[in-house]
C-alpha positions as CSV (number, residue, x, y, z in Angstrom):
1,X,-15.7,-17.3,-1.0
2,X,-17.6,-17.6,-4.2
3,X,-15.7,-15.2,-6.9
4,X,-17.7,-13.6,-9.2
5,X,-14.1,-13.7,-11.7
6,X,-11.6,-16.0,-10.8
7,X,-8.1,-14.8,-11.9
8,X,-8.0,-16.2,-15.6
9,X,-11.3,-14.8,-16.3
10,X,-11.5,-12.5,-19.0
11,X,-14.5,-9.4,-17.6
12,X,-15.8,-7.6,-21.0
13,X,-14.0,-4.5,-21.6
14,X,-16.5,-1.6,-20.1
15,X,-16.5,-3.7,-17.3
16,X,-12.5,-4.0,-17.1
17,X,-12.3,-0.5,-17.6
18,X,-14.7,0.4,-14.5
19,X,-12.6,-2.5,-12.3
20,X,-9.3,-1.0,-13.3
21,X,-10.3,2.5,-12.1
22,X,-11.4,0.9,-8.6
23,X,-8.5,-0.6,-8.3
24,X,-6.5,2.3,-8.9
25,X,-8.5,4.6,-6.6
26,X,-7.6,2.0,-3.7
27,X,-4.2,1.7,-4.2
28,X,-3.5,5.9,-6.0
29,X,-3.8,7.5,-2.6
30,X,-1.2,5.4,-1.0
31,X,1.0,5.5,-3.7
32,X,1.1,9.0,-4.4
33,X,1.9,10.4,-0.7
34,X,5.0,8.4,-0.4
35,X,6.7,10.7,-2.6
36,X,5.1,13.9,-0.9
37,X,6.2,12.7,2.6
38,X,9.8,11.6,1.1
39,X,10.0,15.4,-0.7
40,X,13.2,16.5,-2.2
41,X,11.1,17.1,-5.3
42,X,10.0,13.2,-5.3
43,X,7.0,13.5,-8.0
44,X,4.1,11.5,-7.4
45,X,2.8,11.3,-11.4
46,X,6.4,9.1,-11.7
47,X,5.9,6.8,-8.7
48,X,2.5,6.3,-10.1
49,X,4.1,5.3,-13.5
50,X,6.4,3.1,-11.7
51,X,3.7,1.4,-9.8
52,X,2.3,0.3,-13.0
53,X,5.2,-0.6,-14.8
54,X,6.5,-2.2,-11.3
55,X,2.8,-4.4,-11.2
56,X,3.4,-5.4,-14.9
57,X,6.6,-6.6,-14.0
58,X,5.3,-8.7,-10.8
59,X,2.6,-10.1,-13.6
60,X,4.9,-11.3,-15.7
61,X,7.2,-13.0,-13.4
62,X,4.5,-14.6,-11.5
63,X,2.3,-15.7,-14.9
64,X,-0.4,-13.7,-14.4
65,X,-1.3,-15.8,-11.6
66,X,-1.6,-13.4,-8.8
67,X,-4.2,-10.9,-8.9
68,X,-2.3,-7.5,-6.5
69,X,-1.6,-4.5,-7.3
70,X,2.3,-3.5,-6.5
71,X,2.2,0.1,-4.8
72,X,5.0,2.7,-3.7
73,X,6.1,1.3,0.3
74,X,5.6,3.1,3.2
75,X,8.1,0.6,4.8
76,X,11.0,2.0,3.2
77,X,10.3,5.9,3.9
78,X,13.1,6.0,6.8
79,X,15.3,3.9,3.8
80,X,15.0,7.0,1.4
81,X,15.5,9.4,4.1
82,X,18.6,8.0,4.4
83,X,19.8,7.6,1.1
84,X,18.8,12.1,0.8
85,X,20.7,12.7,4.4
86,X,23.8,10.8,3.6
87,X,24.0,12.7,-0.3
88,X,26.2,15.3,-1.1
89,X,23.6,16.7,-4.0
90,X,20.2,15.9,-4.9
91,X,21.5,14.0,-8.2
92,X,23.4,11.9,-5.8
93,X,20.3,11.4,-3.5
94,X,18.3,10.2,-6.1
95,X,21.0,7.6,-7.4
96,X,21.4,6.3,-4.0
97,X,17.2,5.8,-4.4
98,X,17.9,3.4,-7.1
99,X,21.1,2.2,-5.6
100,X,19.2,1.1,-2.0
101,X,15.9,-0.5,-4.1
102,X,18.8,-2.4,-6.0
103,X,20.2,-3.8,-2.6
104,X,16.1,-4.8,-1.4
105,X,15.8,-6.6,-4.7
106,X,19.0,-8.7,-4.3
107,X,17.8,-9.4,-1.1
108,X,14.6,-10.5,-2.8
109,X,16.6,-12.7,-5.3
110,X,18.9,-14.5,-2.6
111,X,15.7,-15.5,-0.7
112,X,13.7,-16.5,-3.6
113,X,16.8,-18.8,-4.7
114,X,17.0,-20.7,-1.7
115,X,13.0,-21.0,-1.6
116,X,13.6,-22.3,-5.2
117,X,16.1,-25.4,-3.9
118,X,14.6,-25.6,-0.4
119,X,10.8,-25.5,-1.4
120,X,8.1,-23.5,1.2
121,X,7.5,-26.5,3.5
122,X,9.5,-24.8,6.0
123,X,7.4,-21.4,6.1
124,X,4.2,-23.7,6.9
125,X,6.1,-25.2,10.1
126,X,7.1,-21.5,10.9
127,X,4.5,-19.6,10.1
128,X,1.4,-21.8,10.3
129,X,-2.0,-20.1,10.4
130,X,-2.4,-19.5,14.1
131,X,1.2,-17.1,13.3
132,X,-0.1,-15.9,9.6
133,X,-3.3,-14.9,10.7
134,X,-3.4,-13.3,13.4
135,X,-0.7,-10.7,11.4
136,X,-2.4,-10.6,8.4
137,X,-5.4,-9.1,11.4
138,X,-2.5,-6.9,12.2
139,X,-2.0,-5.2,9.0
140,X,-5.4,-3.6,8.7
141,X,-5.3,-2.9,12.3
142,X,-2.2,-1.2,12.2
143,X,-3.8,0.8,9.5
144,X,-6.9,1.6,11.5
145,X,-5.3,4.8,13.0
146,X,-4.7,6.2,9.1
147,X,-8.3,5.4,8.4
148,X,-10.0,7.0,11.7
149,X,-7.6,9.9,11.6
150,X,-7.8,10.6,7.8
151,X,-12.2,10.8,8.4
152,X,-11.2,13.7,10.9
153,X,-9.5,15.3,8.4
154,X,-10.5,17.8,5.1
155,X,-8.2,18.2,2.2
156,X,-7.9,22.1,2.6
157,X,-5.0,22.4,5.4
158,X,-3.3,25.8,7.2
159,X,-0.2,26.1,8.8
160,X,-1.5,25.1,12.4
161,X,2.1,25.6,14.4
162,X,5.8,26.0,13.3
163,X,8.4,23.7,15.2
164,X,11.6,24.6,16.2
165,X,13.3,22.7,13.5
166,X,11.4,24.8,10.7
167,X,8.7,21.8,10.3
168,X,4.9,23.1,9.9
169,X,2.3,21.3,11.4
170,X,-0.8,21.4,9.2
171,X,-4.6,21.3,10.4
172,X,-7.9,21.3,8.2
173,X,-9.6,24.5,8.1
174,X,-12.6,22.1,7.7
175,X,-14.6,21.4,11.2
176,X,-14.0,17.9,12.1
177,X,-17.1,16.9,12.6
178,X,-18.1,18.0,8.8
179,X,-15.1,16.3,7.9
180,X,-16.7,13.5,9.6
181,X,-20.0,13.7,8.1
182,X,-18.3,13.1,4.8
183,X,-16.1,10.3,5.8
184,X,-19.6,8.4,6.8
185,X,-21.2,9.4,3.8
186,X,-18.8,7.8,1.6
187,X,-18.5,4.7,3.8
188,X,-22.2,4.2,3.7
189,X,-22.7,5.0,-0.1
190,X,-19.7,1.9,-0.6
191,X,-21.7,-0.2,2.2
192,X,-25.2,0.3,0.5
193,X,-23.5,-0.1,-3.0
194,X,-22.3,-3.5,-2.8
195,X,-24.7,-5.1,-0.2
196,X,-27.9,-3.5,-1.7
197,X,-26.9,-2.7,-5.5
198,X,-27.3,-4.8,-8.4
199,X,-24.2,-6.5,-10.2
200,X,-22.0,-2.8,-10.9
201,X,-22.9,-1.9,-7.3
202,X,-21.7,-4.6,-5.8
203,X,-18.4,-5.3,-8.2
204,X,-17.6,-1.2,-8.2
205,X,-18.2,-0.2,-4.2
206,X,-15.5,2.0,-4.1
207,X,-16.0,4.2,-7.1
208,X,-19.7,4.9,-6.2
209,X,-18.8,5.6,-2.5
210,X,-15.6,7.9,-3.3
211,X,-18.2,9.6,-5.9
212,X,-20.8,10.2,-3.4
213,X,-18.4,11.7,-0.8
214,X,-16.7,14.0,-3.6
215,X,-19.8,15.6,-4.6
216,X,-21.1,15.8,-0.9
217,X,-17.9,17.2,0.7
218,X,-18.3,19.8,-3.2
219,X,-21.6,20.9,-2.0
220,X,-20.4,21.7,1.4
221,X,-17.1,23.2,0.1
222,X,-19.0,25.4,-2.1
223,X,-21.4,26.5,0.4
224,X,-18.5,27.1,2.9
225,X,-16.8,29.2,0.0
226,X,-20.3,31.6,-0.8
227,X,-20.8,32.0,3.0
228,X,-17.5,32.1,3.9
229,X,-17.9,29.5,6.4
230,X,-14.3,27.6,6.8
231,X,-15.5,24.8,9.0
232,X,-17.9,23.8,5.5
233,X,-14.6,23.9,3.3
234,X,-13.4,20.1,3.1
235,X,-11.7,20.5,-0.4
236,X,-8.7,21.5,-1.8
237,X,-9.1,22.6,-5.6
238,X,-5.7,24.4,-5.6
239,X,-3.8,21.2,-7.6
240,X,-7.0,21.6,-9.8
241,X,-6.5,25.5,-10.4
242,X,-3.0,25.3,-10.7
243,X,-3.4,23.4,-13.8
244,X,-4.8,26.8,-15.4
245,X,-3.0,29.2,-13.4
246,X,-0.3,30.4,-16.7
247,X,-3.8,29.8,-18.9
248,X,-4.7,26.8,-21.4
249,X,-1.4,25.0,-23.0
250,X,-1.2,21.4,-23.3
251,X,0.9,21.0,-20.4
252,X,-2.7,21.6,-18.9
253,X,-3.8,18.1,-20.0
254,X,-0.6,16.1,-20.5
255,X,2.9,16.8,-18.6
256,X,5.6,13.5,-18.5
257,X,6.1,13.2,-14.7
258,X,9.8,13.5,-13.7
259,X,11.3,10.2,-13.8
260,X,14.1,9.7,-11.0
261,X,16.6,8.1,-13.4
262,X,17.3,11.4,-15.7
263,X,18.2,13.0,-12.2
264,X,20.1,10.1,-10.6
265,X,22.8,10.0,-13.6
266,X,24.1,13.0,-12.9
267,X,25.4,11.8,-9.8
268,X,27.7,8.9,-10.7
269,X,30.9,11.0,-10.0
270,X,29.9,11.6,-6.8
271,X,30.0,8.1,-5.7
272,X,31.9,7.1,-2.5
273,X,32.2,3.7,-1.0
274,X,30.7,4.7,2.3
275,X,27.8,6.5,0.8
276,X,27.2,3.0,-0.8
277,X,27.6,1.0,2.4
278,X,25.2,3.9,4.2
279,X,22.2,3.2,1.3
280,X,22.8,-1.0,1.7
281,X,22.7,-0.7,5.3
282,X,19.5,1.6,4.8
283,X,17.5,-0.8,2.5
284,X,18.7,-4.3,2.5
285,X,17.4,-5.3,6.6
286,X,14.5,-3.6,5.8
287,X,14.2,-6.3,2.6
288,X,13.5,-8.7,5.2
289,X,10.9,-6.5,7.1
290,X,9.0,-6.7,3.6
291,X,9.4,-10.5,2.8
292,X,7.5,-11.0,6.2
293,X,4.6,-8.5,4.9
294,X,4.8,-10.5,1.4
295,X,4.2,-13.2,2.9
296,X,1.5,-12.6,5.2
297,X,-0.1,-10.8,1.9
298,X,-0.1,-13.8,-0.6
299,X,-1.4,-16.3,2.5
300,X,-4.3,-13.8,2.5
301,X,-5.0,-13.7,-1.0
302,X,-4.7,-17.5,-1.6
303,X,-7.3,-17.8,0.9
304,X,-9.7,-15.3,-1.3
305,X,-8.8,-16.9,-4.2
306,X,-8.6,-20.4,-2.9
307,X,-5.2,-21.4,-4.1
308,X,-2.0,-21.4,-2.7
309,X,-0.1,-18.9,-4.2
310,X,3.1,-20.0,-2.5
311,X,2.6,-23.0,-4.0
312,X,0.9,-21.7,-7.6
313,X,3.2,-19.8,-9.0
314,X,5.5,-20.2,-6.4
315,X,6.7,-18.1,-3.5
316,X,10.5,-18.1,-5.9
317,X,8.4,-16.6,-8.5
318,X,6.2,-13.9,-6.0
319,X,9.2,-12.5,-4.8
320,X,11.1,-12.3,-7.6
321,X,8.1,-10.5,-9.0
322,X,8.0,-8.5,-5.9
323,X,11.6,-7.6,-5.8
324,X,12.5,-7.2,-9.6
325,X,9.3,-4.8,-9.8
326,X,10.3,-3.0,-6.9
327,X,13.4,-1.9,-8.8
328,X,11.9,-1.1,-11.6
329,X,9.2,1.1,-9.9
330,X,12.4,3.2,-8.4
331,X,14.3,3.2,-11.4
332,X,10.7,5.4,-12.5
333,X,9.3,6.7,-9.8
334,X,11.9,6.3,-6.9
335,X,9.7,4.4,-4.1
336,X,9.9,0.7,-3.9
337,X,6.7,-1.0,-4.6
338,X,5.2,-3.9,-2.9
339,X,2.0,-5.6,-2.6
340,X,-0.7,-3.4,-1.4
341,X,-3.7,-4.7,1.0
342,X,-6.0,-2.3,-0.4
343,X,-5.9,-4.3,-3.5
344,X,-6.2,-7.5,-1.5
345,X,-9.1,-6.3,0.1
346,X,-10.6,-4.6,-3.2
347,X,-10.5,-8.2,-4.4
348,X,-12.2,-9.9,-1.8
349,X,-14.6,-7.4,-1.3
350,X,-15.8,-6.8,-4.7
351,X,-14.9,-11.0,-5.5
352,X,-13.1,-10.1,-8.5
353,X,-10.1,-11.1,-8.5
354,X,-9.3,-11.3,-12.6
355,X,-5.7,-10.6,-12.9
356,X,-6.6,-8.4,-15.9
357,X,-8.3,-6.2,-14.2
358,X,-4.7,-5.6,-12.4
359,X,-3.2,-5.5,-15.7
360,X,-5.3,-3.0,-16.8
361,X,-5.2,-1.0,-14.1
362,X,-0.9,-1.2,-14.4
363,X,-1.8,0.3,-17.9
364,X,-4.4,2.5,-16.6
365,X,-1.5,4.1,-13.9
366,X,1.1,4.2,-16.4
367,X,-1.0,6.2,-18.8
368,X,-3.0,8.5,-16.1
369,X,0.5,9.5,-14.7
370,X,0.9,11.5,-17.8
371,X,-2.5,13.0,-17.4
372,X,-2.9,16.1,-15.4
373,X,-6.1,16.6,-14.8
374,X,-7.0,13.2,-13.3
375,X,-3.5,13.2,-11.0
376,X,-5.3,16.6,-9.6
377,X,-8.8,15.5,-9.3
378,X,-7.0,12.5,-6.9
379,X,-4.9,14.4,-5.4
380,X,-7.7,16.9,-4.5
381,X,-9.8,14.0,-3.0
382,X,-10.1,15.0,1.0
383,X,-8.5,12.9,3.2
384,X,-12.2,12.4,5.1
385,X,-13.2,10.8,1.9
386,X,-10.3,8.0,1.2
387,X,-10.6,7.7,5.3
388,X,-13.9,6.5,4.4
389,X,-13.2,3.9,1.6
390,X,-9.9,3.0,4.0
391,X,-12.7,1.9,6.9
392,X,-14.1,-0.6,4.9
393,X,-10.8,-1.8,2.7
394,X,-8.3,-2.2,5.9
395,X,-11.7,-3.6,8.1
396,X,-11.4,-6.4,5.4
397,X,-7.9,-6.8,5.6
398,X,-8.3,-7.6,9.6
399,X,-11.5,-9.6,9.1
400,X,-9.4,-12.2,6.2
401,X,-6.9,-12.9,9.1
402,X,-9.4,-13.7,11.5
403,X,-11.5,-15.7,9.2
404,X,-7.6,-18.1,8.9
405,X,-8.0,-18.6,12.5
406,X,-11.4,-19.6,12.8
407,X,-10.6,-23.6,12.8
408,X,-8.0,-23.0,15.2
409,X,-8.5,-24.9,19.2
410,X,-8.4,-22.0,21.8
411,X,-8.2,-24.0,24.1
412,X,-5.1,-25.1,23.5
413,X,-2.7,-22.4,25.7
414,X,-0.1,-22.7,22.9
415,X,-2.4,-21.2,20.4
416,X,-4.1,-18.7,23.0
417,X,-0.6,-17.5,23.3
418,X,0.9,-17.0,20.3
419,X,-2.4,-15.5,19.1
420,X,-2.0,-12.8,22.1
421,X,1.4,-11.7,21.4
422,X,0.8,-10.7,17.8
423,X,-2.5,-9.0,18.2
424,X,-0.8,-7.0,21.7
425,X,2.6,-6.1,20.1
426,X,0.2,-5.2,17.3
427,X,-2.5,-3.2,18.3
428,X,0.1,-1.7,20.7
429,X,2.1,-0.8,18.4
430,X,5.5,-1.9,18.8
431,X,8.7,-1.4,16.9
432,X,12.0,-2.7,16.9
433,X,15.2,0.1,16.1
434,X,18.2,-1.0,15.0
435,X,20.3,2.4,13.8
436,X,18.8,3.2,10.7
437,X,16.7,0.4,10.5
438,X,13.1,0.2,12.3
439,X,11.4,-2.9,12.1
440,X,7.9,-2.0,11.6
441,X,5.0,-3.3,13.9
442,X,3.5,-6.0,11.8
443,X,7.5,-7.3,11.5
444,X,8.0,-7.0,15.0
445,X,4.7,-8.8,15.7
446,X,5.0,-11.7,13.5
447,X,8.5,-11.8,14.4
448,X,7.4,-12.3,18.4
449,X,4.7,-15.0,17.1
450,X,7.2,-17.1,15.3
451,X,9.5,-17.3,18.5
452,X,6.4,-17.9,20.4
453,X,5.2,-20.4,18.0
454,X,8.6,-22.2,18.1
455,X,9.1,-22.1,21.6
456,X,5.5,-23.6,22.4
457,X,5.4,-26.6,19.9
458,X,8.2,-28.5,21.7
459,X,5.1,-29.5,23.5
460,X,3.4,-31.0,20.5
461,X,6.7,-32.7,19.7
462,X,6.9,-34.5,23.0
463,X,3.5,-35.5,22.9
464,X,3.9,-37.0,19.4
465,X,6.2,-39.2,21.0
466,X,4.6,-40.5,23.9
């Protein structure tokens, strides 16, 4: 692939600006409904801050060779659960947030010291490309549900049904078909943008597409609002209003998001040693779960950028990036960070992978989480319209894994198989519960190729020998 920046080039500021805010828009979503699905008062505006500052931190450590953005992780939702259920208080529940992404970065350090003495030779004979990329395939396929479910659905929601444990079920009071038809439109405009356009179409896709399916899904909303049609009302201007609700005062433009650590310190005294044990026993297996993913996500970018990241700056240095920025997003914003696809893919799609452009869009999050208005245009962005971008971003995400295995010999069984167990256990979705700990379907996947993998090249050894 023929970059249009490679990571050391320097784009001229407008044009780092607009990359920055791409960037951001594929990796804000995400980030920002971790926190709302977590609750307990989790703000979003601080786990965006801590994305940033987290993403800095992963820059630093890896010398601003790795252009990905580091973005709250869905992986570690039943983690924080957890760490709330087992808490006597809230203040408690939010220190065990920082004590459990404390445990996943030690786990980061330990393995990143014995890649340091060992070297990565050993993860090539493990996980070789027929295991790598069929999983990295996985990742956006896993994803594909999010995507196709998210196009069905508007941003303005009503309490569909009540269960009996006091959770509501939400719907869109948008018809799904409309919500549909705005899904598509975004996903064409960010097709025809960077096939078709000239160089800002084809370098800023996602901006012009989430644009075009803003103002279509407005047009709709407000002809759904004069007529009082609901199934024409696809967006949800309430975080918008809300902003104005008490009238004009600069909270209306500029609010400092609720950090976790000024509530987590009030709950030092409450301390016990089990409570401690329940939050390690929470986060630290599901460290490993995440190594796998970081992996899988660095063989895909080195393959976009061309360079072996595990290699160049290391895969010591990645995941003490990873891990050390993880903590220091929860210390902020409460979610531990890791490396998001959708910046992956935003870089391979757009073929910019300048690792100032993630640097400025670090900044960029750290400064718009203290911005209001912009935290409520995103957050009034309709799920049909992110569902949109997501089509294309996690499409590319599953077509970089196939593209490792397009050298490979199918025609060797041992390939054929190992291949078929991690797209199956994949696409069908399978998971792996230990207690508290649920090893996700990617981890369970790749985890069932490596075994395949290893039990299947005992062939290869004997044949070396004859």
């Amino acid at each position: 692939m023929k970059l249009i920046f490679d990571v050391n080039d320097k784009p001229k500021f407008g044009q780092l600006i607009v990359f920055a805010i791409q960037q951001l828009l594929a990796i804000m979503a995400a980030t920002l409904v971790v926190p709302v699905i977590v609750g307990n008062d989790m703000s979003p505006a601080a786990a965006l801050f801590g994305a940033g500052v987290g993403t800095l931190t992963y820059v630093l450590f890896t010398k601003k060779r790795s252009p990905v953005f580091l973005g709250s992780s869905f992986v570690f939702i039943n983690s924080m659960n957890a760490a709330f259920a087992g808490a006597a208080s809230m203040a408690l529940g939010y220190l065990g947030l920082l004590l459990g992404a404390l445990f996943a970065g030690l786990v980061y350090v330990i393995i990143a010291t014995v890649v340091k003495f060992v070297g990565v030779k050993w993860i090539g004979k493990i996980m070789p490309p027929i295991v790598i990329g069929p999983t990295v395939a996985i990742i956006g396929l896993c994803l594909a549900g999010n995507a196709a479910g998210d196009m069905a659905s508007g941003g303005l929601k009503y309490v569909a049904e009540t269960l009996a444990d006091g959770t509501n079920v939400m719907a869109s009071v948008c018809s799904p078909l409309i919500a549909v038809l705005c899904g598509v439109v975004t996903l064409f405009a960010t097709m025809v943008s960077s096939v078709y356009g000239k160089k800002s179409g084809k370098l800023i896709p996602f901006i012009y597409g989430i644009l075009a399916g803003y103002i279509f899904s407005s047009v709709l909303t407000f002809i759904g609002n004069a007529a009082n049609v609901d199934a024409l009302k696809v967006i949800d201007y309430s975080a918008l209003k809300a902003l104005f609700a008490n009238g004009v005062s600069l909270s209306s433009f500029v609010s400092m998001p609720d950090f976790t650590f000024l509530t987590a310190f009030a709950g030092f005294g409450e301390l016990t040693p089990s409570y401690i044990l329940t939050v390690a026993v929470a986060y630290a297996p599901v460290a490993f779960v995440v190594f796998a993913e970081h992996i899988a996500d660095h063989k895909n970018l080195s393959s976009i950028i061309e360079r072996d990241l595990l290699e160049d700056p290391g895969l010591s240095r990645t995941l003490l990036g990873d891990g050390v920025g993880s903590f220091v997003g929860a210390l902020f914003g409460g979610c531990p960070n890791t490396t998001y696809g959708e910046s992956v893919a935003c870089v391979a799609i757009t073929k910019n992978a300048s690792v100032y452009t993630i640097i400025a869009a670090a900044i960029g999050a750290i400064i718009i989480s203290f911005i209001s208005p912009f935290v409520a245009f995103v957050n009034s962005i309709p799920s049909c319209v992110m569902g949109g971008v997501c089509m294309a971003l996690y499409g590319f995400i599953s077509i970089s894994g196939i593209k490792m295995i397009q050298g490979i010999d199918f025609n060797e069984n041992r390939n054929l198989f190992v291949a078929s167990v991690i797209f199956i256990a994949g696409v069908g979705g399978l998971k792996l519960v230990f207690g508290q700990v649920t090893l996700t379907t990617v981890a369970t996947a790749l985890l069932l190729g490596i075994l395949a993998n290893v039990l299947l090249s005992g062939k290869d050894c004997k044949a070396d020998k004859e």
